[in-house]
FIZA-494253 format. One record per residue: residue number from 1; residue in one letter; x, y, z of N, C-alpha, C in turn. Coordinates in steps of 0.2 Angstrom, whole numbers, plus 2048, in hexadecimal, padded with zeros to 3 digits. Example, Ala and Ser with C-alpha at 12.3 -4.5 7.8 and 13.67 -1.06 7.14 Angstrom:
2
+-----+----+------+------+------+-------+-------+-------+------+------+------+
:   i : aa : n.c1 : n.c2 : n.c3 : ca.c1 : ca.c2 : ca.c3 : c.c1 : c.c2 : c.c3 :
+-----+----+------+------+------+-------+-------+-------+------+------+------+
:   1 :  A :  842 :  7E4 :  827 :   83E :   7EA :   827 :  842 :  7F0 :  827 :
:   2 :  S :  840 :  7F5 :  823 :   844 :   7FB :   824 :  840 :  800 :  827 :
+-----+----+------+------+------+-------+-------+-------+------+------+------+
This chain:
159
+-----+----+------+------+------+-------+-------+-------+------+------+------+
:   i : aa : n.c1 : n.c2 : n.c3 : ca.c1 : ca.c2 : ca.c3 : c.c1 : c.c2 : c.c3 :
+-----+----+------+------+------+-------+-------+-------+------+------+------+
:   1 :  X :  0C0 :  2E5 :  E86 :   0C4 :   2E9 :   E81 :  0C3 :  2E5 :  E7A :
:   2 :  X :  0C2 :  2EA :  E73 :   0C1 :   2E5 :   E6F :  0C8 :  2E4 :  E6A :
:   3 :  X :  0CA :  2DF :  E67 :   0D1 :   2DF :   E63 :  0CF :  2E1 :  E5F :
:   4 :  X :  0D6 :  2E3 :  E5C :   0D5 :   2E6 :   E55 :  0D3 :  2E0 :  E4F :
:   5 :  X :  0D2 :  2DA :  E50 :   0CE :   2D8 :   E4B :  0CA :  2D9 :  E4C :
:   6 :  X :  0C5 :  2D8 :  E51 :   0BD :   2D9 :   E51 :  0BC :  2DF :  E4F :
:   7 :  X :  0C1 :  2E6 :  E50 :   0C1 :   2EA :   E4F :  0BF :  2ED :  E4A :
:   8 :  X :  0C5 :  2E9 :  E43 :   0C6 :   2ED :   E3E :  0C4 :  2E6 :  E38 :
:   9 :  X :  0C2 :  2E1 :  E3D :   0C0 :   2DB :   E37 :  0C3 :  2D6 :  E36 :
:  10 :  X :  0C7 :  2D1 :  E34 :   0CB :   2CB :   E32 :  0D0 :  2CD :  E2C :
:  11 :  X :  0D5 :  2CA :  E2F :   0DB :   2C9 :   E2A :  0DB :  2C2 :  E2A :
:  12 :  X :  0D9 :  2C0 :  E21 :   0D8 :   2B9 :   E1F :  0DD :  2B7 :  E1B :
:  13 :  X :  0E4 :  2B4 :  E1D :   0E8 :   2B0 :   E18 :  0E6 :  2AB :  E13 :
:  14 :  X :  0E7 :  2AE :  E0D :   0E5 :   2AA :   E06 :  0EB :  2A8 :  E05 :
:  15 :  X :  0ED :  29F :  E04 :   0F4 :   29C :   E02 :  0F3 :  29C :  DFB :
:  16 :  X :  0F9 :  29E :  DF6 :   0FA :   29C :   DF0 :  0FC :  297 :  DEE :
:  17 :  X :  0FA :  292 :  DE9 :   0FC :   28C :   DE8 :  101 :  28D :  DE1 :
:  18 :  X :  106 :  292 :  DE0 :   10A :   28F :   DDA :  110 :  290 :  DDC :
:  19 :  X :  113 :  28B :  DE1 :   11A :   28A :   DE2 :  11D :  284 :  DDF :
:  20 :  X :  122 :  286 :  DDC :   126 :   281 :   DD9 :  12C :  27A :  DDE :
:  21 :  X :  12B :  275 :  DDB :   12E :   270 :   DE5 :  137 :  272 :  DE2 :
:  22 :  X :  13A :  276 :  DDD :   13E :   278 :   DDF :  143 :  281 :  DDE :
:  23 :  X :  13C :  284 :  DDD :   13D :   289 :   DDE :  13F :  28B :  DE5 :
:  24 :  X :  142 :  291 :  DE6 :   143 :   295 :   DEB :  13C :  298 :  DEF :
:  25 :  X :  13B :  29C :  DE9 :   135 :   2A0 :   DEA :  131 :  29E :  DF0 :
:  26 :  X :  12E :  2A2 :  DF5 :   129 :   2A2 :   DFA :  124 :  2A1 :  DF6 :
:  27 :  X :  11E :  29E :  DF9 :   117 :   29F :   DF7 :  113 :  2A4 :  DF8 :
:  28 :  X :  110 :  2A8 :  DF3 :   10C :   2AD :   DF6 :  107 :  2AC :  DFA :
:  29 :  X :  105 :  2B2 :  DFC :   100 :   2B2 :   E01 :  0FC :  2B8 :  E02 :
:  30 :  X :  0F6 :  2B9 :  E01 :   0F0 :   2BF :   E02 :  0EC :  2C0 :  E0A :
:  31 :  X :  0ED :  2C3 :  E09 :   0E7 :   2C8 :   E0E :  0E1 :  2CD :  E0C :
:  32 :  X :  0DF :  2CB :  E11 :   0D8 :   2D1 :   E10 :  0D9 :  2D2 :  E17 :
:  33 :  X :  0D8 :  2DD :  E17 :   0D4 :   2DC :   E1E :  0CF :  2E3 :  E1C :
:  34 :  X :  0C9 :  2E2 :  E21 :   0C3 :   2E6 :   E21 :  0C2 :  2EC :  E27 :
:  35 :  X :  0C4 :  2F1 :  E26 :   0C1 :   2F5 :   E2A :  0BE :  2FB :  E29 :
:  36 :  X :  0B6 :  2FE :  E2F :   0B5 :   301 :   E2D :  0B7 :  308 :  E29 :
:  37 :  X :  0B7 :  30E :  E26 :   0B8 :   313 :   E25 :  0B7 :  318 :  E2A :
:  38 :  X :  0BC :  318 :  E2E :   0B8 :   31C :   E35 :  0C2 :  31F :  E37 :
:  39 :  X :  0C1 :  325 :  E3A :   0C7 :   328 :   E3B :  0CE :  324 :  E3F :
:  40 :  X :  0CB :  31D :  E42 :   0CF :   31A :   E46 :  0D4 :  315 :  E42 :
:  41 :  X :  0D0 :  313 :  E3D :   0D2 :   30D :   E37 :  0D9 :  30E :  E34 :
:  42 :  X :  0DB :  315 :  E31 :   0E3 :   315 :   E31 :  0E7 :  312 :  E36 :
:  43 :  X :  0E6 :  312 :  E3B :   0E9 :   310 :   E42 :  0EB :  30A :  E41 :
:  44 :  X :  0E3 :  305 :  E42 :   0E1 :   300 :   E42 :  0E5 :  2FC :  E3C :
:  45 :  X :  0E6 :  2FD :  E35 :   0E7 :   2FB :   E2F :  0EE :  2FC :  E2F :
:  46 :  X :  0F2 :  303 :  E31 :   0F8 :   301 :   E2F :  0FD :  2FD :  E35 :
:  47 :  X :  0F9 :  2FB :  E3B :   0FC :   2FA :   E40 :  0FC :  2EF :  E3E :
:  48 :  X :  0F3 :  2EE :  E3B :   0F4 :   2E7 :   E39 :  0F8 :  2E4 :  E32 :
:  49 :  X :  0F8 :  2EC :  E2F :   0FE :   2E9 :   E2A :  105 :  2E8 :  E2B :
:  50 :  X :  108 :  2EC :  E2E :   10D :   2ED :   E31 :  110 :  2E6 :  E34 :
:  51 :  X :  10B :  2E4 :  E37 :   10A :   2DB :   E3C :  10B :  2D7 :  E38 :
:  52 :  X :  108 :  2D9 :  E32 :   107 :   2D1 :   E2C :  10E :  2D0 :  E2A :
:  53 :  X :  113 :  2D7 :  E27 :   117 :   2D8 :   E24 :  11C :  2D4 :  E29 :
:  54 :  X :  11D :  2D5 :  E2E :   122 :   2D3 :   E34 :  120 :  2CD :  E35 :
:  55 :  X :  11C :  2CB :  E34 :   119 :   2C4 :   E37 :  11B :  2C1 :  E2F :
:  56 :  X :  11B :  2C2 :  E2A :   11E :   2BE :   E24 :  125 :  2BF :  E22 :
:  57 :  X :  126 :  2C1 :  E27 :   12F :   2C5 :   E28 :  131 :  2C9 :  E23 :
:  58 :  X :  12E :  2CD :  E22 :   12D :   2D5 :   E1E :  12F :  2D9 :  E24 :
:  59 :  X :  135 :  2D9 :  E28 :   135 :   2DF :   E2B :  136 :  2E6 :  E29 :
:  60 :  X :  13B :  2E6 :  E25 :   13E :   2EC :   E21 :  139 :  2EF :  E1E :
:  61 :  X :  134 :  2EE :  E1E :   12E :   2F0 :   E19 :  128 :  2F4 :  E1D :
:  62 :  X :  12A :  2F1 :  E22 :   124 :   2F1 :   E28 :  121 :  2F9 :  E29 :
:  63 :  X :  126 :  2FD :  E2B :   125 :   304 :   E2B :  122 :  308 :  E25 :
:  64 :  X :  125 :  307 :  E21 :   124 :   30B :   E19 :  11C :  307 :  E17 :
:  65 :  X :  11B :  301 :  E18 :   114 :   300 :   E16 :  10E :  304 :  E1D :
:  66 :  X :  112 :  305 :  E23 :   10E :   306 :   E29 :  10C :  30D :  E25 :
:  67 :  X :  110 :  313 :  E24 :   111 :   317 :   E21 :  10A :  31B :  E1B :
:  68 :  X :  10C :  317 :  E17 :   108 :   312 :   E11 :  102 :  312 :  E0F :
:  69 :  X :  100 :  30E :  E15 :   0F8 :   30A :   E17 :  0F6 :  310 :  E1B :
:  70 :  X :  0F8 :  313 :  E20 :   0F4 :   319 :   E23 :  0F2 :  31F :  E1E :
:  71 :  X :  0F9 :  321 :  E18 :   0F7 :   329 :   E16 :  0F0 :  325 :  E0F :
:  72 :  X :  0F0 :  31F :  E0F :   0EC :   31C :   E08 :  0E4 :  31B :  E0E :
:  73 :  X :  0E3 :  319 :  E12 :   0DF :   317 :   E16 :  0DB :  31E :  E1B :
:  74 :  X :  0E1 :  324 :  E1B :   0DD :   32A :   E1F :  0DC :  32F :  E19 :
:  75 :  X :  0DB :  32C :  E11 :   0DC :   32E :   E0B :  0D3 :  32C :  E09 :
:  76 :  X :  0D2 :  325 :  E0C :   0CB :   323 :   E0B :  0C7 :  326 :  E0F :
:  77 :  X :  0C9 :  325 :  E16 :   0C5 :   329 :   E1C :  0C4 :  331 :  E1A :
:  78 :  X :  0C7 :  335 :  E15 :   0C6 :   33A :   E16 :  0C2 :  33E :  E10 :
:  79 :  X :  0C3 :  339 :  E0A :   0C3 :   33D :   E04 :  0BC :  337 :  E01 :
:  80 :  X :  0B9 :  333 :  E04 :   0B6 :   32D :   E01 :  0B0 :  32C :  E07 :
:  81 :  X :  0AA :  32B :  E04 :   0A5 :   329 :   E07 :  0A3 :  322 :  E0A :
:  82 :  X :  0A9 :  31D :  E09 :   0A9 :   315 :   E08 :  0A6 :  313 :  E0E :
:  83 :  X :  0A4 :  30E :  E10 :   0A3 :   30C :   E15 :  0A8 :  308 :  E1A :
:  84 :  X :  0AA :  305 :  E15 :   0AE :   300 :   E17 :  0B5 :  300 :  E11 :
:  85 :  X :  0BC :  301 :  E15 :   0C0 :   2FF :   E11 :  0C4 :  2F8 :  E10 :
:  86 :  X :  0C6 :  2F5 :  E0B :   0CA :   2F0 :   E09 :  0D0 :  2F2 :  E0A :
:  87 :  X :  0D5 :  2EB :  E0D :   0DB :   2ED :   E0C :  0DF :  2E5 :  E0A :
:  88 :  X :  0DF :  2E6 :  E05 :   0E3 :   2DF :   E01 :  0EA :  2DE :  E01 :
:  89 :  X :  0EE :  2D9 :  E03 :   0F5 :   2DB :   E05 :  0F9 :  2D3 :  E02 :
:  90 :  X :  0FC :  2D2 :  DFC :   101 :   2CE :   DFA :  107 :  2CE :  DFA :
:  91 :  X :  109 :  2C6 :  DFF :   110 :   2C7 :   E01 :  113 :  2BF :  DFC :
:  92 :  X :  118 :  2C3 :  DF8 :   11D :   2BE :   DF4 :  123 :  2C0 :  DF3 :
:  93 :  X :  128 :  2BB :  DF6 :   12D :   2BB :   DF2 :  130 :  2C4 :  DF3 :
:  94 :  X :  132 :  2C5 :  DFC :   134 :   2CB :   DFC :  130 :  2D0 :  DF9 :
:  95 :  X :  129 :  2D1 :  DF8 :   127 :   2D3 :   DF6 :  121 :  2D6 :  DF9 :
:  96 :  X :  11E :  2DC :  DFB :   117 :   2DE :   DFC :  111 :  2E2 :  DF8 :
:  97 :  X :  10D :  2DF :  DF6 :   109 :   2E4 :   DF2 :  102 :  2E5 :  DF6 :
:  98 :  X :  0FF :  2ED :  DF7 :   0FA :   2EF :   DFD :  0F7 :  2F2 :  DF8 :
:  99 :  X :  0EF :  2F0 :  DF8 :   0EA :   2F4 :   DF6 :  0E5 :  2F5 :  DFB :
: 100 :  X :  0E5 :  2FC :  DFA :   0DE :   2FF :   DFE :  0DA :  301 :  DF9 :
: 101 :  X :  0D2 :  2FD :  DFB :   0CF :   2FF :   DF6 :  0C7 :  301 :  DFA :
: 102 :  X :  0C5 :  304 :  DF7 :   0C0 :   308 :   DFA :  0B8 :  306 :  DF4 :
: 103 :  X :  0B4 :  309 :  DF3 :   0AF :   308 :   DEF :  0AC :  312 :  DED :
: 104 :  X :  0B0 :  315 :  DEC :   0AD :   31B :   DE9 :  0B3 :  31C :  DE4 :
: 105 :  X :  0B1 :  319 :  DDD :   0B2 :   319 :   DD6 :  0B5 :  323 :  DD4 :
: 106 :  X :  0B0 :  326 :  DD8 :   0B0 :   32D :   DD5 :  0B7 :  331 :  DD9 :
: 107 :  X :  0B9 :  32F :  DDD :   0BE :   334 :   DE0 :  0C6 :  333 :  DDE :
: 108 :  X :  0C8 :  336 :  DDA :   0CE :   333 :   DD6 :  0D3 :  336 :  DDA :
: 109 :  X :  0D8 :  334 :  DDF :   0DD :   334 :   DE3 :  0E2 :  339 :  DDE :
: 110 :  X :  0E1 :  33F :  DE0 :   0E7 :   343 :   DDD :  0EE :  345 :  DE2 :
: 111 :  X :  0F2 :  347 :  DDF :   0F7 :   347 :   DE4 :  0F7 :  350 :  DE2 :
: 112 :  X :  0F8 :  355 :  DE9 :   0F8 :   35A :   DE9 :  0FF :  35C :  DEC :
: 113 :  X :  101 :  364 :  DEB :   106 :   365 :   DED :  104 :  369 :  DF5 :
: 114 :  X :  106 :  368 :  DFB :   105 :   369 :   E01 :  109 :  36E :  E02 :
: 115 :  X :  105 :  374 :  E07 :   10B :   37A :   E09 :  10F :  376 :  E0C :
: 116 :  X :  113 :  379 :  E11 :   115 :   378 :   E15 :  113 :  378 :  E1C :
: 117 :  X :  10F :  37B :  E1C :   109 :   37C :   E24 :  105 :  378 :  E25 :
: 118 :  X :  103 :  373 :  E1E :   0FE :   36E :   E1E :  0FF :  369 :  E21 :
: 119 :  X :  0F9 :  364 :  E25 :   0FA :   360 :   E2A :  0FB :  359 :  E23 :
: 120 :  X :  0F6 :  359 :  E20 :   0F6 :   355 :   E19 :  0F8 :  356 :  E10 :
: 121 :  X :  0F7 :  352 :  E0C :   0F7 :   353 :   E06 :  100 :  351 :  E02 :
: 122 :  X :  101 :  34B :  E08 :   106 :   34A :   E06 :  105 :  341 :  E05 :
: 123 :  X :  102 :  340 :  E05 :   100 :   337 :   E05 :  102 :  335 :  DFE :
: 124 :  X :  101 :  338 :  DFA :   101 :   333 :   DF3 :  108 :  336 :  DF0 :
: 125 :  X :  10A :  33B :  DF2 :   113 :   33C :   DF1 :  118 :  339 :  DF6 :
: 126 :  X :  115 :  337 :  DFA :   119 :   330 :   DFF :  119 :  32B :  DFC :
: 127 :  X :  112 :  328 :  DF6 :   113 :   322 :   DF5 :  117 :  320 :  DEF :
: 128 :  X :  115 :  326 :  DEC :   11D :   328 :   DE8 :  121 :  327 :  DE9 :
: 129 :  X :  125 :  329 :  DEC :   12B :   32B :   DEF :  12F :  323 :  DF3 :
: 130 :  X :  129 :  31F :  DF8 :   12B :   31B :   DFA :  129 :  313 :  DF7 :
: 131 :  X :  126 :  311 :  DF2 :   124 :   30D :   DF2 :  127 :  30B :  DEB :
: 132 :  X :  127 :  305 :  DEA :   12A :   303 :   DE2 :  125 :  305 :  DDE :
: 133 :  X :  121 :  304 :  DDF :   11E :   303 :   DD8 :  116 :  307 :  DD9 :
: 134 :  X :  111 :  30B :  DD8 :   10A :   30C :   DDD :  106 :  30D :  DD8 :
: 135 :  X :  0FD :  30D :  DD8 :   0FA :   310 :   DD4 :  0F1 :  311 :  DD4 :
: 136 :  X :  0EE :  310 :  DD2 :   0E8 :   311 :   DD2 :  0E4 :  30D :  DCD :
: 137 :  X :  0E0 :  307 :  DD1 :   0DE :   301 :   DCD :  0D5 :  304 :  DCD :
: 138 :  X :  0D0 :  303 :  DCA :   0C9 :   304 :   DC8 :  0C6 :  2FC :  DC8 :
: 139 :  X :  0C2 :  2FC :  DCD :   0BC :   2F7 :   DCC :  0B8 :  2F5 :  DC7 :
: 140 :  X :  0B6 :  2EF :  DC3 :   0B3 :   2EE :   DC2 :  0B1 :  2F4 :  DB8 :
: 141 :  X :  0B7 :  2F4 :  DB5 :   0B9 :   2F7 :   DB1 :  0B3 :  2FD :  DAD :
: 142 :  X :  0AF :  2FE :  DA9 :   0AD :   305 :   DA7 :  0A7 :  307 :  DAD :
: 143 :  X :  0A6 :  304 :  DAF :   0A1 :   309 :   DB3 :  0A3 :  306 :  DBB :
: 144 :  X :  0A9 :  307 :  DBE :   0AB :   306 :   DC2 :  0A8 :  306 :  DC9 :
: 145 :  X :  0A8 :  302 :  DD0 :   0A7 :   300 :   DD4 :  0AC :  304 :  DDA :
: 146 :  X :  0B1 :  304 :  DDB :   0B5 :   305 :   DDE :  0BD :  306 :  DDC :
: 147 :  X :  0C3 :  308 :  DE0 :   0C8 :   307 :   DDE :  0CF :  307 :  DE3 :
: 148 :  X :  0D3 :  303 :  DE0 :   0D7 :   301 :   DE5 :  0E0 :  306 :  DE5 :
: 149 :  X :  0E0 :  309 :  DE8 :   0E8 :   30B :   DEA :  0EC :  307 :  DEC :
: 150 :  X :  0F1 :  306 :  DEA :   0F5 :   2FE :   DEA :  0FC :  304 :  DEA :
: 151 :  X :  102 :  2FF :  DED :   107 :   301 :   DEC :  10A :  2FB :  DED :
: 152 :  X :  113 :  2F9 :  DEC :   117 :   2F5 :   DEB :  11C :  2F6 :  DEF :
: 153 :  X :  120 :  2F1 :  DF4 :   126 :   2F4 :   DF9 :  128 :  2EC :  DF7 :
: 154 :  X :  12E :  2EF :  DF5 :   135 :   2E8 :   DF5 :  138 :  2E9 :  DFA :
: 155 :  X :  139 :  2E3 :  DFE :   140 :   2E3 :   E00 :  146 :  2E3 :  DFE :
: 156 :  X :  14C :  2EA :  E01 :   150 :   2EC :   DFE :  156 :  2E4 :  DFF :
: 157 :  X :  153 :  2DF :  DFF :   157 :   2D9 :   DFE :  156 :  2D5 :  DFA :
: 158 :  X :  150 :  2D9 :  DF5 :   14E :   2D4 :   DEF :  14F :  2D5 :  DE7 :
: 159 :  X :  14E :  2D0 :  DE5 :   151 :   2D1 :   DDE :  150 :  2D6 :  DDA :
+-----+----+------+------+------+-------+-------+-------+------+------+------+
């Protein structure tokens, strides 16, 4: 059986180095994980982010980003020809910030309104609704490379 790192690639903790010796503040911390674009990947992606969050004692977050990571990651799988997606995840200071970034510059993530019968076309009024902050970053500025779907989740215990 193969794990889900082999699986879906390596999650590499980046330590940040700008902590104060009498600050409060946690040290930040990044991640990357790689997996391919293939319909199993939301699974796999919001299942290892979910793990990262709880594993930096981010429980309260854990669900809404699991959430999150799947409708922005079955958003790549469906509407994007990438091969391989990014998923970059910053944890500070009660704080998560999740970008899914793909490499097809051309498909602008719109938010549509969904019947009611429809199975999808509700992902990006979720991220609305549920995250602090969200948005659409572009690679590599006028003649772009790729682009990342990022959203923002606080812990309702933070400043």
């Amino acid at each position: 059986m193969v794990s889900i790192a082999q699986r879906i690639g390596t999650i590499t903790p980046r330590v940040g180095r700008t902590r104060h010796a009498r600050s409060r503040r946690r040290t930040p911390y990044a991640y990357r994980l790689s997996a391919p674009n293939s319909p199993k990947s939301p699974k796999a992606c919001r299942d290892a982010i979910a793990a990262l969050l709880q594993a930096n004692g981010l429980h309260d977050l854990a669900d809404t980003a699991r959430l999150l990571v799947s409708e922005a990651v079955t958003n790549v799988n469906q509407h994007t020809t990438t091969r391989v997606i990014h998923i970059d995840a910053l944890v500070r200071d009660r704080i998560a910030t999740i970008a899914v970034r793909d490499s097809s510059p051309d498909d602008l993530p719109r938010p549509r309104k969904a019947g009611t019968d429809e199975e999808g076309g509700r992902g990006l009024f979720l991220m609305k609704q549920l995250a602090h902050a969200c948005g659409v970053t572009w690679e590599s500025g006028a003649h772009p490379t790729g682009k990342h779907i990022w959203f923002e989740l606080r812990d309702p215990a933070s400043p």
